[in-house]
N, C-alpha and C positions, 0 to 999 in steps of 0.2 A: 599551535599553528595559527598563524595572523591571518585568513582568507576574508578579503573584502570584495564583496558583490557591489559593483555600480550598477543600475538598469540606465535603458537608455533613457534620454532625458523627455521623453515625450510619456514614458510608461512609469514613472516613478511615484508608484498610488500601487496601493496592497491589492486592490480587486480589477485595475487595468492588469499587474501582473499576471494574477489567478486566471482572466480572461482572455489576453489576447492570443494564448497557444491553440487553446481549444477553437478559436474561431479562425487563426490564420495560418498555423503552423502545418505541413506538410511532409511527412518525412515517407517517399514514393523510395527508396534505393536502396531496402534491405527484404530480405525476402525469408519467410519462415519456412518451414517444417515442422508440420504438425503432427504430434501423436498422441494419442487418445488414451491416457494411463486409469487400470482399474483400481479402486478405491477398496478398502478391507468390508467397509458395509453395502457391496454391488452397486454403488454408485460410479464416476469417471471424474476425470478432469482433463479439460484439453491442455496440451504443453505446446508452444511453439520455439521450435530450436532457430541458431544460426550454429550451427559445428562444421567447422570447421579443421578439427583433427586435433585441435591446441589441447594442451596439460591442465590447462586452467577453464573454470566455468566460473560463471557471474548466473547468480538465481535473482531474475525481478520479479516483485511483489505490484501489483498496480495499487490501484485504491478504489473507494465505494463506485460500485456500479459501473468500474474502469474495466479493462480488458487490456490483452496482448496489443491489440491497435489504437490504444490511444498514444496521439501524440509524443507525451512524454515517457510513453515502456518505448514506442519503438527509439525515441532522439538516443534515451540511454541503450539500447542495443544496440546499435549502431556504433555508439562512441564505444562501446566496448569489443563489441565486435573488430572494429580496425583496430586497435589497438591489442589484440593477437589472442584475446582469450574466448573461447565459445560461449553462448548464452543460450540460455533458457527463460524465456517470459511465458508464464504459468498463467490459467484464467480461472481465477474461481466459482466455485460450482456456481453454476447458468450465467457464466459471464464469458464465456465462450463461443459463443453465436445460437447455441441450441440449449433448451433448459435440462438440468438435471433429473436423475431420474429418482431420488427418494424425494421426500417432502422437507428437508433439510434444505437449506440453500448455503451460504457462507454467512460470518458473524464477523467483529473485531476480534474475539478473541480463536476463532478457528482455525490453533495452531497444528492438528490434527491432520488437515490437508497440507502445509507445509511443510511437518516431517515426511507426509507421503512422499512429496516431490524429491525433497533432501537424499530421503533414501533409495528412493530411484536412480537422483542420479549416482550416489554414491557407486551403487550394483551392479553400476558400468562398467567398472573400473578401469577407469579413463583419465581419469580428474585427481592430479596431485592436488590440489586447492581448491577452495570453491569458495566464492564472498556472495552473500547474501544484501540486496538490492531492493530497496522498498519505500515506496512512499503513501505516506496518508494512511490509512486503515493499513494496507500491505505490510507500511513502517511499523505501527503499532502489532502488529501480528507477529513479525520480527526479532522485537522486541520481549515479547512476551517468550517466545519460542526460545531463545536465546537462556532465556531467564529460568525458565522454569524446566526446561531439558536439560539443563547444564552439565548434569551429571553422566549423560548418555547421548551427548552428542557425538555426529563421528570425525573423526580424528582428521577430513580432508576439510573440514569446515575451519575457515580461517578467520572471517570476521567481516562487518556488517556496515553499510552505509546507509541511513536514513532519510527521509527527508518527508517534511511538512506531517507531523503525526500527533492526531493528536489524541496524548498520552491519557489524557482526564478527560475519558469519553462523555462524564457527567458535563463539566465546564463548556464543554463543543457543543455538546447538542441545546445547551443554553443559548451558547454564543449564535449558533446557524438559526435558531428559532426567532432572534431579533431582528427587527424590522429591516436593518442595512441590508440582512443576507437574503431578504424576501428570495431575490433571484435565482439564487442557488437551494433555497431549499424547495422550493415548486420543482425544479428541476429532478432536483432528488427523490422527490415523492411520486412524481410523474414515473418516473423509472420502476421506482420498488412496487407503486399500487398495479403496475402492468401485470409486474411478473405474481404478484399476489392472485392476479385473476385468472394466471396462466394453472400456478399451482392447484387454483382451485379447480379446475378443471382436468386436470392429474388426477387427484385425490378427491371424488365427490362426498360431500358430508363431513369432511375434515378443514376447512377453512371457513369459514363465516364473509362474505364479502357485504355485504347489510353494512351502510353507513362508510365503505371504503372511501368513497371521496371525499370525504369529513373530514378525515386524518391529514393534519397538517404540519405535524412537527416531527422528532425520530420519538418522542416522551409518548404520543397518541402511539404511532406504529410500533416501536420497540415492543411497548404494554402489551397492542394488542397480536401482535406477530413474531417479533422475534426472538423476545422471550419464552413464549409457551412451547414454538417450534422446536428450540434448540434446549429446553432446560433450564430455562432459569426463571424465579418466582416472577421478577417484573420490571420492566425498562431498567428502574435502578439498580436493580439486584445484578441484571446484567452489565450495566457500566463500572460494578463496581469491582465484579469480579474478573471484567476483558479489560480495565486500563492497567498500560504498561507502568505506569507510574508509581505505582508503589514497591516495584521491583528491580527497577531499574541500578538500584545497588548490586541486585545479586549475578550480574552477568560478568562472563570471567574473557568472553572473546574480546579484543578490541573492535571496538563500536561507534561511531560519531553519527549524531544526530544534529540535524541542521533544518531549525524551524527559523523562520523569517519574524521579525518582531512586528512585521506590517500584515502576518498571514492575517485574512478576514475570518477565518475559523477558529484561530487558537485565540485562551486567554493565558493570564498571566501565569496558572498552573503551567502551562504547557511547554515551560522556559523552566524546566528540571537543574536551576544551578546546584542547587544544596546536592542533588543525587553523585551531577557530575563531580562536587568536590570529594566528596566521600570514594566515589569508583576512580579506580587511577585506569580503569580500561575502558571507559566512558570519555569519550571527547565531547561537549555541545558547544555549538557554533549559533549562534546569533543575530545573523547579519540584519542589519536596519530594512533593507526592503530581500524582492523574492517573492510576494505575495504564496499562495497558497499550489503546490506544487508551478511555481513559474520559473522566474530565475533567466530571465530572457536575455539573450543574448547574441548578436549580430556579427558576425564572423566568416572567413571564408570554409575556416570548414565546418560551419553550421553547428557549432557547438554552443549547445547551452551554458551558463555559468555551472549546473548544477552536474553538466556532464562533465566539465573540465576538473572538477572538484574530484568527482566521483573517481576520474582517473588519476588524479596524484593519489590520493587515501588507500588507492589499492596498488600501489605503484606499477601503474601500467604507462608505458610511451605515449 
């Protein structure tokens, strides 16, 4: 498939892209339905539906610290929404408006809440189809999911659209640590040191907050947080074993990943040609700009590049 992303000519810079949605974009004209699904270890996670009675469901994945309302889960629930099939935009644990109740939170690789959701909707039985929607961490979780279930997925599950993931969580958190990304990594540290201090207040005596505002990269927080939380010996031991990247050969659904060559987050790993040539069920798309889940794009019916995409791949109207 030849898909070429233009941006508009005033935004054509990888971190204007990444940026101007979150600051200007607005998407007020779809409306959720929420319900609150319980988790096999007594935890929850919120789901925000749009059903509309249709055969088909689209499952969106956000990314770090994203949620069901950020700009781009609703632009894409929306485009898929009119275009006739129902959605489900999931929020991972404490990214739902309220925190969670064990001391777990979500990871990259916490594919564990995704088959939750999968199987849920599956239970419905509702849904002749269902394609799986994800971007950034979401996408990578996706991926993995894909990968490593393959054997015991269920059978309404059809296949998966990606976007901006980055696959080599080692290389990203390199990449977000250097100075260009200053912005975006305060941002991101501002968000996790919160809910660190919310946790700790959950759970007294089990988190250490001593020196929390210190921590300035995901290599200080991973070590000291979200590795020991979730399991694993230490930042790298967890990047090593939650990137999709090394697996990405073994996934059997059709799948297209579409990272932008301008994304400010990815490096040169994160452009999986060798995987794609080897998988004939792996599409990746490469487009020159798109910046970091952006893809902006000005039209009457408000559709992003990345949602127009999203509906030829899954051949929706």
């Amino acid at each position: 498939m030849n898909e070429v992303y233009r941006p508009p000519l005033f935004l054509r810079n990888g971190h204007l892209l990444t940026i101007y949605p979150s600051l200007f974009r607005r998407v007020t004209d779809i409306r959720y339905r929420r319900e609150r699904l319980s988790t096999p270890d007594d935890d929850f996670l919120d789901l925000d539906w749009i059903d509309k009675g249709n055969d088909r469901l689209a499952i969106i994945s956000h990314g770090l610290e994203g949620s069901s309302e950020r700009p781009y889960v609703r632009g894409m629930a929306r485009a898929l929404s009119r275009a006739g099939t129902d959605v489900l935009a999931w929020n991972f644990r404490s990214c739902g408006g309220e925190m969670n109740r064990q001391l777990r939170f979500y990871h990259s690789g916490a594919i564990d809440d995704l088959e939750t959701v999968v199987r849920h909707a599956c239970s419905l039985k509702r849904y002749k189809r269902i394609d799986l929607v994800g971007f950034s961490m979401g996408g990578n979780q996706i991926l993995l999911y894909l990968a490593l279930r393959k054997s015991t997925l269920p059978e309404e599950l059809f296949s998966a659209v990606v976007f901006s993931v980055p696959v080599d969580l080692a290389a990203s958190a390199a990449k977000l640590a250097s100075a260009a990304n200053a912005l975006y990594m305060r941002r991101f540290m501002r968000h996790l040191r919160q809910k660190i201090r919310q946790k700790a207040l959950l759970f007294p005596g089990q988190l250490d907050t001593d020196g929390l505002n210190r921590l300035k990269t995901f290599l200080q927080f991973d070590d000291r947080y979200t590795a020991p939380i979730h399991g694993f010996k230490d930042a790298r031991d967890y990047w090593a074993r939650c990137s999709s990247l090394p697996l990405l050969t073994r996934i059997e659904h059709p799948t297209c990943l579409i990272n932008a060559l301008d994304d400010p987050f990815l490096t040169p790993e994160c452009f999986p040609h060798d995987a794609a040539q080897k998988n004939p069920r792996l599409m990746l798309l490469t487009p020159a700009h798109g910046g970091h889940v952006g893809f902006v794009s000005f039209n009457k019916e408000k559709l992003y590049w990345s949602e127009q995409l999203t509906l030829r791949l899954l051949d929706l109207p």
